[in-house]
N, C-alpha and C positions, 0 to 999 in steps of 0.2 A: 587936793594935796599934791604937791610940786617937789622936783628935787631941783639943790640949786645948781646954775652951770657948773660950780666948783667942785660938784659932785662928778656931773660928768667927768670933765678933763679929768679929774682924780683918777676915776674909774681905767680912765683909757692911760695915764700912767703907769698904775700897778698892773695893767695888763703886757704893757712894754717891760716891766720886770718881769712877769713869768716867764716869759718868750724866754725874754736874756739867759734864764737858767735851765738849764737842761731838767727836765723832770718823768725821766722815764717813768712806765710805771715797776714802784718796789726800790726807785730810786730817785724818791723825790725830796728828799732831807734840806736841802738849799734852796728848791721853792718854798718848801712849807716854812722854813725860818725867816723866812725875806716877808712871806706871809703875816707870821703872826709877829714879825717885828713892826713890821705897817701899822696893822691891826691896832696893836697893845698903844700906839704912837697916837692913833686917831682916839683912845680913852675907853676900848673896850678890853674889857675881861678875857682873855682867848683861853679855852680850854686845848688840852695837846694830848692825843695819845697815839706815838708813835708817828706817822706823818698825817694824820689826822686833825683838823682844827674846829672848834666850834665854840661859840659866842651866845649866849641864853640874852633874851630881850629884858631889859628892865622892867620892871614890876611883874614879876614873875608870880601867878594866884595860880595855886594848884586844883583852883575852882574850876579855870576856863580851861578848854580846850588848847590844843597846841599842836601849831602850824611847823612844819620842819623847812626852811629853804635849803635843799644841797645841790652840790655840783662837783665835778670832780676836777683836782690838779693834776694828774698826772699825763700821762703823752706816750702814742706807741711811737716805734723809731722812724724818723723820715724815711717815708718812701725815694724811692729811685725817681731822679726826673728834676727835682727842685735847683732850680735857675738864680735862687735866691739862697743867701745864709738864713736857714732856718730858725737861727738862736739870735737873729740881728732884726729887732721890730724894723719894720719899715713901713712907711706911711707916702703911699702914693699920691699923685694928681687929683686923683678920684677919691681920694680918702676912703683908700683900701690898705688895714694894719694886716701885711704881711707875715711870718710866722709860726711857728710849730704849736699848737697847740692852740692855737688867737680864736679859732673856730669851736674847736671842740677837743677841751670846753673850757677857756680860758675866759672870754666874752659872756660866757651863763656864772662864774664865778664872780666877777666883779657888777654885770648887772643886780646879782642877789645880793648881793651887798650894801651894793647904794641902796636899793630897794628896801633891806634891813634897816638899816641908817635911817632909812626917812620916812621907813613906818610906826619906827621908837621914837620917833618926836611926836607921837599923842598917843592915846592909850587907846588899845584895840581889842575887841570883844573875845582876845584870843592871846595865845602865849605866843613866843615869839622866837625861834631858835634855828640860828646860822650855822652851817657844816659844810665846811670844803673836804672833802674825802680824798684818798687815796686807794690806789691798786683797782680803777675802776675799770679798766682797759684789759685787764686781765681776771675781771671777776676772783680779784684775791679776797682773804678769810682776813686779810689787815687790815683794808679797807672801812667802808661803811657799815659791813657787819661786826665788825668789833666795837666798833660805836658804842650802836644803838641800846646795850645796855647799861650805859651811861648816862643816857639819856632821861628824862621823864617822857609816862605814854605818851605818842606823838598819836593823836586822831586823821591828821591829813598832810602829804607832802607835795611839793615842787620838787621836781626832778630837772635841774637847769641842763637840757641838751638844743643844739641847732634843730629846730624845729620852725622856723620862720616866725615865732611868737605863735603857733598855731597849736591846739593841746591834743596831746597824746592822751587819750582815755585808758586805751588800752595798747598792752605791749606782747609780744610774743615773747612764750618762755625759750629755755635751750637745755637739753639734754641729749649726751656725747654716749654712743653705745658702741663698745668694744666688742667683735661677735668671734667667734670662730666655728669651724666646720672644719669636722672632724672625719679624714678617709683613713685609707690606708697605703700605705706606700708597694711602690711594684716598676717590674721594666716596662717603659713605654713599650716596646719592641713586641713584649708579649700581652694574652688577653687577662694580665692579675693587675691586683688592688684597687682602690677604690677612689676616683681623682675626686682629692677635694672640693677644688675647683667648680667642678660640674654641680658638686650637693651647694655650694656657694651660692651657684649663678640660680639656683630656685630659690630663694631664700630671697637674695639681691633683686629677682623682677618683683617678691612681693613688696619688697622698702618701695620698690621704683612707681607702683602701681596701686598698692592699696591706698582706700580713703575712708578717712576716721568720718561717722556718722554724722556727728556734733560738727557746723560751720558755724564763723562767730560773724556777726555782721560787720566787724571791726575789723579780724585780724583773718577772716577767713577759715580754712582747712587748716589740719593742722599737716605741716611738709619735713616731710624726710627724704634726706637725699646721701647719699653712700658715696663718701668725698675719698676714700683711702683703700686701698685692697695691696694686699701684700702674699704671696703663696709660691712655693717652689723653690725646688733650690740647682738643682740641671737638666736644661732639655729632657734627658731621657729616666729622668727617673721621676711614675706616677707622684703628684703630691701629697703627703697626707694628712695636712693641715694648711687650710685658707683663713686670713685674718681681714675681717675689713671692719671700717671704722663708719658711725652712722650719725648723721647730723639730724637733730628731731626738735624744731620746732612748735612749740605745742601752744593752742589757743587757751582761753578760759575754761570750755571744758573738760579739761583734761591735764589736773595736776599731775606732774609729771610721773611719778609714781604710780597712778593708774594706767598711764599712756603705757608705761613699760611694761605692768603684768599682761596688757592687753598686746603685747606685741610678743611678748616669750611665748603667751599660748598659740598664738600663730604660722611662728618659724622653726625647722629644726635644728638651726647654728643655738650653742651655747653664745647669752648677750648680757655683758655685763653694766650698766649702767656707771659713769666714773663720777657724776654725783645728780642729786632729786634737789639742789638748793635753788635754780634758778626759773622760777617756775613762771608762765605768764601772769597778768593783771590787767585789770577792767574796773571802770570807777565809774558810777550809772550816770547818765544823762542828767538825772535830776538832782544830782549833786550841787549843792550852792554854789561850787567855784564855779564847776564847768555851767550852769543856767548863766551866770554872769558873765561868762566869757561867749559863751553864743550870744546874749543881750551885746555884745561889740562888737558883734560880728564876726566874730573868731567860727571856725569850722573844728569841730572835731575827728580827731581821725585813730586807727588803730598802726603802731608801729612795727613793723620788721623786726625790728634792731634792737638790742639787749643794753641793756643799763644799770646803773643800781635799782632800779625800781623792782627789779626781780626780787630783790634781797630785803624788800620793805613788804614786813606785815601789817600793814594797814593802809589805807587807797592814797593813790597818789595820781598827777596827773603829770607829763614829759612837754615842759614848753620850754624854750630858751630861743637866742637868737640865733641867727647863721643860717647857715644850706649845710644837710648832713651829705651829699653829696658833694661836698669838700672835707669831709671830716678824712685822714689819712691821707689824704692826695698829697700831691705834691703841689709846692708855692698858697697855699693855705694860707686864708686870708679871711678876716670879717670887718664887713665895713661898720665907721664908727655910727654911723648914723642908724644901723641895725643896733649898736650900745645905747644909745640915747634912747632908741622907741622903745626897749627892753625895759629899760627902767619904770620909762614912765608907765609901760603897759603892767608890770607886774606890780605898780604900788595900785594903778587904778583898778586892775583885779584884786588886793589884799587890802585896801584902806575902808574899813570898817565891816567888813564881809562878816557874817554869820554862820558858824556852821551850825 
């Protein structure tokens, strides 16, 4: 099963439209309309809520199973550095489309697309339903989790991110701990109160030092690192309250919620958690996608890097085109020819798959 070239070029068209329109994320109203104007033009159904778009496959049997494709349209702000007009496609020598967003994830949007497109030209052992999402870059609550209950149960998902076509089985979670330590205030000058600071810095070598039992062979240990500290207010007066801020990555074993009571009983800083939604995921080996995707030699790996996939109850795998080591950079770019394998790789992984 083949998609036609007029697919491609399609593809790499509406991608020079997203570029062209700014789509930060939370303010992506004029991609998403340019979006499902396309969309509606090409003869599908586009569902809308809010900057949200999604498309349900033809012959929809609430028998079979059902496959999600998503990817997200929105964009952080360009980085410092860019040589190029970020909001102006441009198409190199080398046939490299230039870009804000072309990488990630503008290029995993239009590949799932075609891919949709020309996996609805026959009927598949499986339901079929397209979602360009919004607010992914910020892990916003408007995004893909406002979706999903709109949705019929989804049994398995594509997560379209720069991934070289190579699948992400598993992803690391995130969870943001607000902590403070509590002294008492006093003149430095003399031997009273009780520097915060100091009760901090034991607390901070345990984030810096401890290691959670559970490694995943995917994503590893799970890493916390204490990116923020704030405490004092003049040279000379003890302080009586230290605030730092704790970045906690957490593997499979360790939804996030448990990671946290296991950390309160640990330290003496009061630790507030600012949310348990984004928790890791892991989709087994023996999974019909991923066996068919190692059967083409594809490698599976575990990801760093946070996505909607945190936000999805039930298994998915993180493949798309690009280098995510250009995702935010500056003069961001994915070549078309990374478009074109995308396609054809994700219908030759979806066309007639079994779950």
């Amino acid at each position: 099963m083949k998609m036609s070239s007029g697919m491609f070029y399609d593809a790499i068209d509406t991608l020079k439209g997203m570029i062209s329109r700014p789509s930060f994320s939370r303010e992506e109203t004029e991609v998403a309309d340019f979006l499902q104007q396309k969309w509606a033009k090409d003869g599908d159904k586009v569902c809308r809520k809010g900057n949200n778009l999604w498309i349900i496959g033809n012959n929809f049997d609430p028998g079979n199973p059902t496959v999600l494709l998503n990817s997200h349209i929105d964009t952080v702000k360009p980085a410092s550095g860019w040589t190029k007009d970020p909001f102006v496609p441009e198409v190199d020598d080398e046939d490299k489309l230039y870009g804000l967003g072309s990488n990630d994830a503008g290029a995993s949007v239009v590949s799932l697309y075609a891919a949709f497109r020309t996996l609805c030209c026959k009927e598949q052992p499986y339901n079929l339903i397209f979602l360009a999402s919004c607010e992914e870059e910020v892990s916003g609550k408007n995004g893909l989790e406002s979706v999903l209950a709109e949705l019929p149960p989804v049994a398995f998902a594509i997560v379209g991110e720069p991934t070289g076509m190579q699948p992400a089985v598993a992803e690391k979670g995130l969870m943001v701990l607000d902590c403070v330590s509590t002294g008492k205030a006093g003149h430095a000058a003399r031997n009273e109160g009780v520097n915060a600071i100091t009760l901090a810095m034991k607390d901070i070598g345990w984030f810096n030092t401890y290691q959670f039992p559970e490694k995943s062979d995917f994503l590893g240990p799970v890493k916390m690192s204490v990116t923020i500290i704030h405490a004092g207010t003049q040279h000379n007066v003890v302080p009586d309250r230290c605030e730092f801020t704790v970045d906690v990555r957490t593997n499979e074993f360790y939804p996030n919620e448990k990671a946290y009571e296991l950390i309160k009983e640990q330290v003496s800083c009061t630790v507030n958690a600012r949310s348990f939604r984004l928790n890791s995921t892991c989709t087994p080996l023996d999974h019909p996608f991923v066996q068919r995707a190692v059967m083409m030699g594809k490698e599976p790996f575990g990801s760093p890097t946070l996505s909607d996939q945190a936000l999805m109850p039930f298994l998915s795998v993180k493949i798309g085109p690009g280098n995510s080591a250009r995702s935010h950079a500056a003069n961001e770019y994915i070549e078309l020819m990374e478009i074109r394998e995308a396609i054809d790789t994700y219908v030759r992984l979806l066309d007639g798959l079994a779950l």
